[in-house]
N, C-alpha and C positions, 0 to 999 in steps of 0.2 A: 762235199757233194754226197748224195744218198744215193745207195742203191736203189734202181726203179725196180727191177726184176725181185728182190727180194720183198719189197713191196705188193709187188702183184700178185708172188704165190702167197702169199698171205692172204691177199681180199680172195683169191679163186679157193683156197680151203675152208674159208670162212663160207661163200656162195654152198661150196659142197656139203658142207653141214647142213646147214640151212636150209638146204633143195626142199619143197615142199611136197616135190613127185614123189619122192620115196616113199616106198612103205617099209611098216613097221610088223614084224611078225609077231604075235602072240605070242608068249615061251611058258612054261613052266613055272618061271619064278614071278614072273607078272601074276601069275592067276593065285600062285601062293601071296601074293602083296593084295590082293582085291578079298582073300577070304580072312587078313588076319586086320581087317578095321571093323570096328568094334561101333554098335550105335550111337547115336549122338548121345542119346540119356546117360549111356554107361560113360562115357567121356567126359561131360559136366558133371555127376556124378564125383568123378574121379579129381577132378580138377578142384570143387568142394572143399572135400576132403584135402587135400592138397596145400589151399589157400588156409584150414584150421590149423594145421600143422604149422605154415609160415609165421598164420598171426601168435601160436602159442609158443614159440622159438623166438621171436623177438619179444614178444611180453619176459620172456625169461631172459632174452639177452636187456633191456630195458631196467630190470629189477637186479640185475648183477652189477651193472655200471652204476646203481642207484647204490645198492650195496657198496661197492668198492669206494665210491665218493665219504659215504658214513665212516665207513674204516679208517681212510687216511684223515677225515675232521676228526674223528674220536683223537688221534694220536694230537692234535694240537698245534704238529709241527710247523705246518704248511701256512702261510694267508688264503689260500685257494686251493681246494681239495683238487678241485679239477685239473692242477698244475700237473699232478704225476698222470701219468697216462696209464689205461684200462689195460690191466695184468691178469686173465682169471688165476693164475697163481699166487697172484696176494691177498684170494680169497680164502682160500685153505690153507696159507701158511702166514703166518705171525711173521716170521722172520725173515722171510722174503721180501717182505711188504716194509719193515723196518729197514731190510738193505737198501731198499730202492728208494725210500723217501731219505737216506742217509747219502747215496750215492749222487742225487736228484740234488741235493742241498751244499753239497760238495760241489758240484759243478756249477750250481747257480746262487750264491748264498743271498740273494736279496728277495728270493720266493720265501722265505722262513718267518714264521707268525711272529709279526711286533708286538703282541700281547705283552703289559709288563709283566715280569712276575718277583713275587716277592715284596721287600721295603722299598718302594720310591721316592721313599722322604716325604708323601702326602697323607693329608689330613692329619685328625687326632692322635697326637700321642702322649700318652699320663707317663709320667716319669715320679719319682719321689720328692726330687725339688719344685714341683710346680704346685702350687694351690688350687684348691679344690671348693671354689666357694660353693656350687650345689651341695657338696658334703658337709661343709661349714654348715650352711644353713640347716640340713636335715638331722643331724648330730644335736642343734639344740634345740629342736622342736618335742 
């Protein structure tokens, strides 16, 4: 069951706010609030200026995540630069950037670049026991 009386002073403080009869006195700090708004120009103005700042803060945050993506593909390690997440600290430090792509590859070893590297056992290889008929032939010409 609800309380009804609890109920009711709540709608009659709500009506007493609300009274439309009341007035409202003028004070001091109302009039200080009416003299400190400022033109519309100077506000658009302001706003402007505002919105170059916005756009020239992410054009730098844009060029930093751009950056940091080149750093961790320079290193090789990664198949996808984008795996390690945006550090501005492993812009300025080398070895930051090498811990966390270590730390990063620790936890997940199957993010690590399948680039072969080294001998694969493919293509061409000259050895001393093999024959060499291009030379054969250029030797007696």
């Amino acid at each position: 069951m609800t309380d009804t009386t609890t109920e009711t002073a709540v709608v009659e403080e709500v009506v007493e706010i609300h009274d439309p009869d009341d007035t409202v006195e003028t004070t001091d700090t109302d009039l200080d609030r009416e003299q400190d708004t400022f033109p519309r120009s100077v506000v658009e103005d302001l706003r402007k200026e505002n919105a170059a700042y916005r756009t020239k803060a992410k054009d730098r945050d844009d060029l930093a995540h751009r950056l940091h993506a080149a750093l961790v593909a320079a290193t090789g390690r990664l198949a996808d630069p984008s795996d390690l997440a945006f550090d501005p600290a492993h812009l300025e430090d080398d070895s930051a950037l090498t811990a966390a792509i270590d730390d990063l590859l620790a936890r997940k070893p199957h993010l690590a670049s399948r680039r072969p590297r080294g001998d694969v056992a493919q293509g061409a290889v000259i050895s001393d026991d093999t024959v060499d008929l291009a030379g054969i032939l250029r030797s007696r010409a």
